[in-house]
PDB file of N, CA, C and O in Angstrom:
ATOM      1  N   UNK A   1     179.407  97.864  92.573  1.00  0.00           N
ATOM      2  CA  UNK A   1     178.993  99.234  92.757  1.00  0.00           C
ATOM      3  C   UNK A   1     180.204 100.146  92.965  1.00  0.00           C
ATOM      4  O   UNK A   1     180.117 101.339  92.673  1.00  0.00           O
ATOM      5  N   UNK A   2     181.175  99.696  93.391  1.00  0.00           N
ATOM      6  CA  UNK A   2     182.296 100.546  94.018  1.00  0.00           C
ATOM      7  C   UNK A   2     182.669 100.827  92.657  1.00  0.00           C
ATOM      8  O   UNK A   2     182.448 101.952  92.209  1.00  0.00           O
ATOM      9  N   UNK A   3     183.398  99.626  91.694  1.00  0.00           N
ATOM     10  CA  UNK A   3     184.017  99.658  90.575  1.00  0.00           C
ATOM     11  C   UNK A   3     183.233 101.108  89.354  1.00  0.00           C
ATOM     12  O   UNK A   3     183.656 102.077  88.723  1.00  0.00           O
ATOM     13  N   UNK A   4     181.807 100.361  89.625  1.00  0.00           N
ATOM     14  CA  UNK A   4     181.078 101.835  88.902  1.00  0.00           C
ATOM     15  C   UNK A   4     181.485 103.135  89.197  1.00  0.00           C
ATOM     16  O   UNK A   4     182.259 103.805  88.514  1.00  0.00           O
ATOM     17  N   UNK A   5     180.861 103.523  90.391  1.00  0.00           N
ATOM     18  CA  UNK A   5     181.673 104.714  90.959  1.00  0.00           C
ATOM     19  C   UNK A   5     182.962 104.927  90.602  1.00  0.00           C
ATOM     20  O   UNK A   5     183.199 105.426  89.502  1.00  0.00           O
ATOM     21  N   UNK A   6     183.731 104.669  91.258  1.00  0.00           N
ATOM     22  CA  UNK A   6     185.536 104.761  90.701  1.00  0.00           C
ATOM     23  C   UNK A   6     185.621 105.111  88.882  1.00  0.00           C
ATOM     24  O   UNK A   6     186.231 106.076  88.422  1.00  0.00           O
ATOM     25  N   UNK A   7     184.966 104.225  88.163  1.00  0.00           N
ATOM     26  CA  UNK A   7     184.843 105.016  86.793  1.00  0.00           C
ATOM     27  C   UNK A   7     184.320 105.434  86.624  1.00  0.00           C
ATOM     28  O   UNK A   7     184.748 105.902  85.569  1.00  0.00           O
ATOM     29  N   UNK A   8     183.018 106.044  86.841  1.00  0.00           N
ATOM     30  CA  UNK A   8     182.587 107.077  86.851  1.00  0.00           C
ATOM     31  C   UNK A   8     182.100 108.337  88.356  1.00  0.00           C
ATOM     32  O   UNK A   8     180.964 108.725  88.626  1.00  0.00           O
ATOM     33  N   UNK A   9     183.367 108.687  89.050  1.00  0.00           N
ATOM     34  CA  UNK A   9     183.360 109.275  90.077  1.00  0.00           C
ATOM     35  C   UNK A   9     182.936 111.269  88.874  1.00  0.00           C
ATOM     36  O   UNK A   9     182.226 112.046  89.513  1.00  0.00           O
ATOM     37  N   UNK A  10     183.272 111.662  87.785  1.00  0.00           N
ATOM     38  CA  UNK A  10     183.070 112.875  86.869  1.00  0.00           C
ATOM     39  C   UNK A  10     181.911 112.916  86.885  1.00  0.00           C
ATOM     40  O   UNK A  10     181.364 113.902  87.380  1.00  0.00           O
ATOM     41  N   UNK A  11     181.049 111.712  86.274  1.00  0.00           N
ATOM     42  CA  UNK A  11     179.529 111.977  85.917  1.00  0.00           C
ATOM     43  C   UNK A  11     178.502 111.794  86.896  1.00  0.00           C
ATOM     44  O   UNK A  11     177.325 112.154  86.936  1.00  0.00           O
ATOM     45  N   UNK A  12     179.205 111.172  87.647  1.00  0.00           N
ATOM     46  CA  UNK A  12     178.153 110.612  89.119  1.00  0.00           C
ATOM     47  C   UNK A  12     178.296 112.602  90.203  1.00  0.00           C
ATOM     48  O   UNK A  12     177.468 113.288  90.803  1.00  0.00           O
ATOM     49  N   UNK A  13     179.585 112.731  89.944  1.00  0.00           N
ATOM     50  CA  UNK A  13     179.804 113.998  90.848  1.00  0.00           C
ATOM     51  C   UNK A  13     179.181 115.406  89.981  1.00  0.00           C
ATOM     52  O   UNK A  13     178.861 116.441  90.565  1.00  0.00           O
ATOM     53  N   UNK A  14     179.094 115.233  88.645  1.00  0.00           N
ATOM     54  CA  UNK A  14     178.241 116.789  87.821  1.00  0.00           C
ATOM     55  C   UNK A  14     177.071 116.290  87.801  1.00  0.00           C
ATOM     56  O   UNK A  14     176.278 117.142  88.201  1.00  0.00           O
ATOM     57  N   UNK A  15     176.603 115.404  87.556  1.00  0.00           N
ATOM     58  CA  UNK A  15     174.915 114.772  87.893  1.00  0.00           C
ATOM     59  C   UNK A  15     174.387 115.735  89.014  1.00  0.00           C
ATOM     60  O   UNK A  15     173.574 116.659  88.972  1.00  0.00           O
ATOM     61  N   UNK A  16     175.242 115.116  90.179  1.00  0.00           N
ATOM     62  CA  UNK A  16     174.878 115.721  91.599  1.00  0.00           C
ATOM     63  C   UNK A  16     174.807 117.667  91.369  1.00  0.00           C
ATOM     64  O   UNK A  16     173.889 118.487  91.367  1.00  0.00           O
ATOM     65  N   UNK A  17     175.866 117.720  91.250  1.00  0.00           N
ATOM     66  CA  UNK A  17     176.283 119.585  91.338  1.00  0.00           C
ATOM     67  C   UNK A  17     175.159 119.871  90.426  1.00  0.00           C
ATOM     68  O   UNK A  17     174.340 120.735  90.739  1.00  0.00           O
ATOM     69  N   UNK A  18     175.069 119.296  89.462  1.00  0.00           N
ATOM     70  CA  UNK A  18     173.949 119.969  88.702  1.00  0.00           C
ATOM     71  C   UNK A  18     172.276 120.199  88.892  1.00  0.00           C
ATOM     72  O   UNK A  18     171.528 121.157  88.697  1.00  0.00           O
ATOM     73  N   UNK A  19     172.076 118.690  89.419  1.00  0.00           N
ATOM     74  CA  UNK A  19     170.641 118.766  90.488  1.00  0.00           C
ATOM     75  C   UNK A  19     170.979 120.193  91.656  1.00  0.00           C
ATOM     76  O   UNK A  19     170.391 121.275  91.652  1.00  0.00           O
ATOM     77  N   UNK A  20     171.767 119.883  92.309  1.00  0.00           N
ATOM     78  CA  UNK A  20     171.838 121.036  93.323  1.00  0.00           C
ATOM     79  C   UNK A  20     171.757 122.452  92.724  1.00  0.00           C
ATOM     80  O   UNK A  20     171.272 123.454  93.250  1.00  0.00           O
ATOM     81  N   UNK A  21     172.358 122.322  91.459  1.00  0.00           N
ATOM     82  CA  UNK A  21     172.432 124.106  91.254  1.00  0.00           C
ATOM     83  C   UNK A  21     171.140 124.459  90.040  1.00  0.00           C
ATOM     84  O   UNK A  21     170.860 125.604  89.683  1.00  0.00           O
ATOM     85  N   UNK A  22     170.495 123.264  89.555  1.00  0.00           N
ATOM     86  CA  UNK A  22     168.987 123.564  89.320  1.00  0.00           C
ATOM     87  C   UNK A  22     168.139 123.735  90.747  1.00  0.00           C
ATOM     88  O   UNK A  22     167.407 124.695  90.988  1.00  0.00           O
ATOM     89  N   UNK A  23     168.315 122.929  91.391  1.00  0.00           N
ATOM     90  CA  UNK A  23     167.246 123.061  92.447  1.00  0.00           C
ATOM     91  C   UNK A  23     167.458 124.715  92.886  1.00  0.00           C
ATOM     92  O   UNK A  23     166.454 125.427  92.835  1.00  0.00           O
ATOM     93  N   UNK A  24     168.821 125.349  93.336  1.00  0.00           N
ATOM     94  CA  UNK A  24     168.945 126.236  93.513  1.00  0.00           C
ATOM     95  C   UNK A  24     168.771 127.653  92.549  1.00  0.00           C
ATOM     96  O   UNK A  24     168.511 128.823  92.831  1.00  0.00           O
ATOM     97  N   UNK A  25     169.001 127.059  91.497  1.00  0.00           N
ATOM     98  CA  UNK A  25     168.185 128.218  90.215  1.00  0.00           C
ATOM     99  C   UNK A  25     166.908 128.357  90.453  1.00  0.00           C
ATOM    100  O   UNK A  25     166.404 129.475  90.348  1.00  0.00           O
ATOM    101  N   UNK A  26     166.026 127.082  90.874  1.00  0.00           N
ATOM    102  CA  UNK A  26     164.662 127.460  91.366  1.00  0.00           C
ATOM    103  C   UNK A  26     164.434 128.281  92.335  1.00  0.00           C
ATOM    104  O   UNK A  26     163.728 129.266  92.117  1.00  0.00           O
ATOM    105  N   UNK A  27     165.076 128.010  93.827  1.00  0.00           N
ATOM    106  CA  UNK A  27     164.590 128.359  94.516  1.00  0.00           C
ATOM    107  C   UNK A  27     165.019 130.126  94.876  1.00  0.00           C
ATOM    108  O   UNK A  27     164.440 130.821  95.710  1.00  0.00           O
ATOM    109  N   UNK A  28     166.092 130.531  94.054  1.00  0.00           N
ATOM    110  CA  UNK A  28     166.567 132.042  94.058  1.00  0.00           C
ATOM    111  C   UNK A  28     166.351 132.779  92.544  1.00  0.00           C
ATOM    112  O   UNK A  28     166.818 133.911  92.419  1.00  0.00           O
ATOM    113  N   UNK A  29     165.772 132.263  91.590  1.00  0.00           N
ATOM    114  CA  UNK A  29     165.763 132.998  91.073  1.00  0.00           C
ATOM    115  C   UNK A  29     164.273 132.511  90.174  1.00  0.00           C
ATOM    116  O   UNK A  29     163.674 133.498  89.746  1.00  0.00           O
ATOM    117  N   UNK A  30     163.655 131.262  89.860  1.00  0.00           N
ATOM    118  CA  UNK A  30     162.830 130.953  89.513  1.00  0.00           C
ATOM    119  C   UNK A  30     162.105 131.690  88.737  1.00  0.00           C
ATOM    120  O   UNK A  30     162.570 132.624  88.084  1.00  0.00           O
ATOM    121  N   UNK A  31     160.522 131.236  88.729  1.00  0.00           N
ATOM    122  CA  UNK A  31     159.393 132.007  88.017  1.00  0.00           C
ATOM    123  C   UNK A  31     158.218 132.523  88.984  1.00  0.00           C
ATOM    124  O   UNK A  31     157.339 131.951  89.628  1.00  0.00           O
ATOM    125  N   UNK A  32     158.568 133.759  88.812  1.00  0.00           N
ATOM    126  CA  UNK A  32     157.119 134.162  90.419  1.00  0.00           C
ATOM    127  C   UNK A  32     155.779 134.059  89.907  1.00  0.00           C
ATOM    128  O   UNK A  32     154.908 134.021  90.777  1.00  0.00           O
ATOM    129  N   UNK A  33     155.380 134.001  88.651  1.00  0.00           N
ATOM    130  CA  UNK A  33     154.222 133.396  87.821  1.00  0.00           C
ATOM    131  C   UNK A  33     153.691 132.590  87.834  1.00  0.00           C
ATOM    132  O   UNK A  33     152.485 132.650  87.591  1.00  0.00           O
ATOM    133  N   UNK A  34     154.335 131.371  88.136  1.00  0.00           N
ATOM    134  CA  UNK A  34     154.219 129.917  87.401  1.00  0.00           C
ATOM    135  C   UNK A  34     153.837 130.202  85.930  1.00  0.00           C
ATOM    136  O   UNK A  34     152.637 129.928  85.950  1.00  0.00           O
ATOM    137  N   UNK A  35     154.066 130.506  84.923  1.00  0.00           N
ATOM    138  CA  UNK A  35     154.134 129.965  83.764  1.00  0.00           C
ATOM    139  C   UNK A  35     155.103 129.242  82.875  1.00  0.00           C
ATOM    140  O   UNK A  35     154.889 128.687  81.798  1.00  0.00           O
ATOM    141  N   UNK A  36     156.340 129.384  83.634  1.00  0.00           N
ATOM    142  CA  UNK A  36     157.149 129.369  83.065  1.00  0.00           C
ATOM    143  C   UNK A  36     157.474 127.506  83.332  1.00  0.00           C
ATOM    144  O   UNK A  36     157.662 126.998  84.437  1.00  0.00           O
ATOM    145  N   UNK A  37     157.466 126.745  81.966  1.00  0.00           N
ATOM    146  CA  UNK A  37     157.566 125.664  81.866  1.00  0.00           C
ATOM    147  C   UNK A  37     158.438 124.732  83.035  1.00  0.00           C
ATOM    148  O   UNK A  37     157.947 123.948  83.848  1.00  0.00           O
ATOM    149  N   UNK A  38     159.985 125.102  82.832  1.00  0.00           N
ATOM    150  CA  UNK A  38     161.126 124.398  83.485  1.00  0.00           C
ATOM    151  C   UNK A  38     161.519 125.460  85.251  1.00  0.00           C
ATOM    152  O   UNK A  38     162.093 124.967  86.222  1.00  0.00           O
ATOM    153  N   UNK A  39     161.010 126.879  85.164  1.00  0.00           N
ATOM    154  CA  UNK A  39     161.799 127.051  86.595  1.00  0.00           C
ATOM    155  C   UNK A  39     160.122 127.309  87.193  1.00  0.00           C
ATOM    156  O   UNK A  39     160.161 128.255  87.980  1.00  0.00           O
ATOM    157  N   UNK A  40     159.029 126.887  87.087  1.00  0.00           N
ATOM    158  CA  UNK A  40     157.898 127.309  87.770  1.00  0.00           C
ATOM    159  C   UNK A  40     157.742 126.077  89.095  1.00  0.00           C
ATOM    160  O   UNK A  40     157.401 126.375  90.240  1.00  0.00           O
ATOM    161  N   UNK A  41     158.071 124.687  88.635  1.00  0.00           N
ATOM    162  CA  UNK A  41     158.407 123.952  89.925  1.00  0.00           C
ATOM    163  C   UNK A  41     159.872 123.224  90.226  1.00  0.00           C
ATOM    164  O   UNK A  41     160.727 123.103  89.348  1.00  0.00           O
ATOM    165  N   UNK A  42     160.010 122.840  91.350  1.00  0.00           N
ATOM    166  CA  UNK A  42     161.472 122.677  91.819  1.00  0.00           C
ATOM    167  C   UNK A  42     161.962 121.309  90.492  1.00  0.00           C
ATOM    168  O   UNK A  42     163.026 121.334  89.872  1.00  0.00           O
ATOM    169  N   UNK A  43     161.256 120.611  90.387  1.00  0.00           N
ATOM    170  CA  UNK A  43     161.606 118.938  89.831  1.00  0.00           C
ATOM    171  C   UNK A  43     161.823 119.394  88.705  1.00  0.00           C
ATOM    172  O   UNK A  43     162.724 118.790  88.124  1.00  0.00           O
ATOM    173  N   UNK A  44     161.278 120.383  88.032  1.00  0.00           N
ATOM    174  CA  UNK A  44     161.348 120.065  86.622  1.00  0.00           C
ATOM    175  C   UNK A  44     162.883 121.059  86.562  1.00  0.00           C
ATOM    176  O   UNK A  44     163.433 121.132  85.463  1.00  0.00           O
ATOM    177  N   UNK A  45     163.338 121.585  87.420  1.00  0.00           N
ATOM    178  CA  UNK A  45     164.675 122.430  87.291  1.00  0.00           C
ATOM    179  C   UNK A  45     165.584 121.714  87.807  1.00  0.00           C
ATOM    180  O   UNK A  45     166.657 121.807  87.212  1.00  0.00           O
ATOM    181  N   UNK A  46     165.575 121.080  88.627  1.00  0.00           N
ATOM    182  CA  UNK A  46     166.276 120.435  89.219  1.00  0.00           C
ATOM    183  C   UNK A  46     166.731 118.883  88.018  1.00  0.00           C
ATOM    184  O   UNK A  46     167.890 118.488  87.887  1.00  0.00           O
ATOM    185  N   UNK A  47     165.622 118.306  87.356  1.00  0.00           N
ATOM    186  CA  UNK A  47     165.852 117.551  86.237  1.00  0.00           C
ATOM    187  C   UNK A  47     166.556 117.669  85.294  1.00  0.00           C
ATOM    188  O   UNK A  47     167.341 116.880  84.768  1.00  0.00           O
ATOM    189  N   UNK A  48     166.068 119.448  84.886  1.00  0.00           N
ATOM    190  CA  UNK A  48     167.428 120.188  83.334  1.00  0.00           C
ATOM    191  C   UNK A  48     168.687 120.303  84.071  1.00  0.00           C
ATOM    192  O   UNK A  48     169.695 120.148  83.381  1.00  0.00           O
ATOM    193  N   UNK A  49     168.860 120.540  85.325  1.00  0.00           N
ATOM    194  CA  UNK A  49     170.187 120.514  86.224  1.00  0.00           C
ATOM    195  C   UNK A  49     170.700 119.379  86.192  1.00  0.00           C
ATOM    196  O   UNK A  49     171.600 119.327  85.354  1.00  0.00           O
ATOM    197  N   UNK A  50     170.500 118.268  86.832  1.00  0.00           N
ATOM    198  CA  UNK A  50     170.534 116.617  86.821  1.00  0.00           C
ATOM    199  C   UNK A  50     171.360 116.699  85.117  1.00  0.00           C
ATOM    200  O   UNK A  50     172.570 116.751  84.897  1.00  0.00           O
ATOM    201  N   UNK A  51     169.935 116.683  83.851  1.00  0.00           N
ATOM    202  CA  UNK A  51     171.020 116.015  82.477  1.00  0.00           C
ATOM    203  C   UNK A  51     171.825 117.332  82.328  1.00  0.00           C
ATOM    204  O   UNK A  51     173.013 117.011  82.352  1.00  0.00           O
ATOM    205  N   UNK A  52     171.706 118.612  82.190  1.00  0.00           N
ATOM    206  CA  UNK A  52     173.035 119.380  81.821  1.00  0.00           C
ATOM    207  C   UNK A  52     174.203 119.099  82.858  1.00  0.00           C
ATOM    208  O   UNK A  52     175.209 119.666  82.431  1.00  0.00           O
ATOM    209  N   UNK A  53     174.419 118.556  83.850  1.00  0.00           N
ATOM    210  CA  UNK A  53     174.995 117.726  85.223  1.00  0.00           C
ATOM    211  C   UNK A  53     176.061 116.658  84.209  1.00  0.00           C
ATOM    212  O   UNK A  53     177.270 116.517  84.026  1.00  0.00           O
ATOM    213  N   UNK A  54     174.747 116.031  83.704  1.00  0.00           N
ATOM    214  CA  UNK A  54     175.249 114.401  83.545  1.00  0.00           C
ATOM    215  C   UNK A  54     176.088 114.576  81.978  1.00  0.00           C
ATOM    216  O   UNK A  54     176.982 113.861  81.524  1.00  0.00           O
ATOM    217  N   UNK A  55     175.658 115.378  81.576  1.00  0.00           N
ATOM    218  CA  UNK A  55     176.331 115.580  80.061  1.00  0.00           C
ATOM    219  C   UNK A  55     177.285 116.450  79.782  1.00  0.00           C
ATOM    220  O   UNK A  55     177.784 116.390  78.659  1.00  0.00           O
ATOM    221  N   UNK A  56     177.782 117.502  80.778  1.00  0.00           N
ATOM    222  CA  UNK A  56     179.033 118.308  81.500  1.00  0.00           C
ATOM    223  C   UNK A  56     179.777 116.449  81.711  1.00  0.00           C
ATOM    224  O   UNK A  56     180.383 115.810  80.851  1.00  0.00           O
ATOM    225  N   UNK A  57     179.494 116.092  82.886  1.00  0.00           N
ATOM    226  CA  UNK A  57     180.358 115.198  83.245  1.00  0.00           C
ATOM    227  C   UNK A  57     180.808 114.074  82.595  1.00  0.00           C
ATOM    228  O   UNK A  57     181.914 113.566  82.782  1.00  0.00           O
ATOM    229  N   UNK A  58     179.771 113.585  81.655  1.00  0.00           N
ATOM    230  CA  UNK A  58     180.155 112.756  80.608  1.00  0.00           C
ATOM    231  C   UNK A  58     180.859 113.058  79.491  1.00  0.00           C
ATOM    232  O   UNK A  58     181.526 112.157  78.983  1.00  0.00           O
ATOM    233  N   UNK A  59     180.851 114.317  78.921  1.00  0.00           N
ATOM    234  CA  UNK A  59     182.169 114.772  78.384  1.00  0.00           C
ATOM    235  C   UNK A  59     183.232 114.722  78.556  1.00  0.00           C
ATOM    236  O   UNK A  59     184.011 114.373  77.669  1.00  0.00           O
ATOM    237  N   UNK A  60     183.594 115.046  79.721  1.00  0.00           N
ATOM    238  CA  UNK A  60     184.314 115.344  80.827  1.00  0.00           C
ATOM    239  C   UNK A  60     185.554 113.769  81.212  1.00  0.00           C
ATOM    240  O   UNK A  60     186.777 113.693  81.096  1.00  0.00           O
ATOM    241  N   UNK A  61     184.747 112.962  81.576  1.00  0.00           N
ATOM    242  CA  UNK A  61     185.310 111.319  81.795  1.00  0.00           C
ATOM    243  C   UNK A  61     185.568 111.035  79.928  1.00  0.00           C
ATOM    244  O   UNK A  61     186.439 110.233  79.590  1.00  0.00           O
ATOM    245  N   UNK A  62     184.956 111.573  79.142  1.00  0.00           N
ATOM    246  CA  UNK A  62     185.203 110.738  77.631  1.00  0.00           C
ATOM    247  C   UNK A  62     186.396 111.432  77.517  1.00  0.00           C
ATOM    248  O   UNK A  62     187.307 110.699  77.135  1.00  0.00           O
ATOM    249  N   UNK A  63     186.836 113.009  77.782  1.00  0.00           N
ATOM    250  CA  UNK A  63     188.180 113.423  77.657  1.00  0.00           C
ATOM    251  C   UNK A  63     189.368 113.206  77.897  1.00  0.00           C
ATOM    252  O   UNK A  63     190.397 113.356  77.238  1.00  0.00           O
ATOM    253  N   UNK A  64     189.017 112.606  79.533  1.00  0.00           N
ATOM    254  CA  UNK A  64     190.088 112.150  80.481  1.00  0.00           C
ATOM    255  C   UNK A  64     190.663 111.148  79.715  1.00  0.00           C
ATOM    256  O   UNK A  64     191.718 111.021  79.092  1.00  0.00           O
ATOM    257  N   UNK A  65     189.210 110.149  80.034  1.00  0.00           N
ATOM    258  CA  UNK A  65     189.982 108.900  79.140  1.00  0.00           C
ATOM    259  C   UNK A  65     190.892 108.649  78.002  1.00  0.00           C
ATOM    260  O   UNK A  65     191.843 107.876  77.883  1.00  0.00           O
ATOM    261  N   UNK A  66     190.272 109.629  77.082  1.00  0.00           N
ATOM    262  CA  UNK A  66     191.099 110.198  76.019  1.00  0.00           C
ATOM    263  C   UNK A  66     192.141 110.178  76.589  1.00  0.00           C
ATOM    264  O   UNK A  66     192.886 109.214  76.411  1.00  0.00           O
ATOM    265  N   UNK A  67     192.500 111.189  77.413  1.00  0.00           N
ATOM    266  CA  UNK A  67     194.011 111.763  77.473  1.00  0.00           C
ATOM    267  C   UNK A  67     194.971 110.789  78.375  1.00  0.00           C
ATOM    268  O   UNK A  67     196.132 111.115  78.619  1.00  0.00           O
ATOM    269  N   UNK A  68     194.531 109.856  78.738  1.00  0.00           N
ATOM    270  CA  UNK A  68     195.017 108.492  79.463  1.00  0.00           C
ATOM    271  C   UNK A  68     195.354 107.547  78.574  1.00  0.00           C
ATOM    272  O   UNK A  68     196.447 107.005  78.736  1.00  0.00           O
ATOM    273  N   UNK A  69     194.520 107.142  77.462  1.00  0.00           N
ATOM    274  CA  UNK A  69     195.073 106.529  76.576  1.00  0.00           C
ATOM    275  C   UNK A  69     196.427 107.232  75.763  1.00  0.00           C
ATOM    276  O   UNK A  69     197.462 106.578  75.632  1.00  0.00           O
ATOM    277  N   UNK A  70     196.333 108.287  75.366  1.00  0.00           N
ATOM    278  CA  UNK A  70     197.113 108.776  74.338  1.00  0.00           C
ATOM    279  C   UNK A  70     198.846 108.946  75.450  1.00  0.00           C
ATOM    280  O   UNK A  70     200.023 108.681  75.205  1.00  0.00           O
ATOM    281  N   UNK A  71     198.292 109.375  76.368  1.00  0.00           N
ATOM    282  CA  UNK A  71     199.645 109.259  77.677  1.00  0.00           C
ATOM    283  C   UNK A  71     200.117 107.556  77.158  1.00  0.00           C
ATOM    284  O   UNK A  71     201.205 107.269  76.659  1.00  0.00           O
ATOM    285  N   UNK A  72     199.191 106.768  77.385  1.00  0.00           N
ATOM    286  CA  UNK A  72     199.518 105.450  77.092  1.00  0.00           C
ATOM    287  C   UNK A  72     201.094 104.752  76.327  1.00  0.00           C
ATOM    288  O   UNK A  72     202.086 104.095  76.642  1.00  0.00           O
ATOM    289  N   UNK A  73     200.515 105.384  75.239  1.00  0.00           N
ATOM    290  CA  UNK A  73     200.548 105.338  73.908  1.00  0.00           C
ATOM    291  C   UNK A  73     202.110 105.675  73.521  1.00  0.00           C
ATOM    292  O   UNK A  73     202.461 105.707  72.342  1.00  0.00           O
TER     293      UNK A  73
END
């Protein structure tokens, strides 16, 4: 588990920020309707937060790595 973490400390840490700042798109700026598909309850914003999170950060570690190898090199 440690080893996981340690390589992926980028995607494990925008995962997180991103749940937090969906949850928080819900709760300040949301849908006062409910109609609105993704900000009308907390989970389902907090979820598009979570993968736009996880796919920021997984870019993110595929770059690094990149640029660690080519340092390598």
């Amino acid at each position: 588990m440690r080893n996981f973490l340690r390589n992926n400390l980028l995607t494990v840490s925008f995962t997180l920020a991103g749940a937090i700042a969906g949850f928080l798109y819900w709760k300040f700026i949301g849908c006062l309707s409910g109609t609105c598909f993704i900000k009308s309850v907390w989970y389902m914003s907090t979820l598009y937060g979570m993968a736009a999170g996880y796919v920021a950060g997984s870019l993110l570690t595929d770059l690094v790595r990149s640029f660690r190898k080519e340092k390598k090199a």
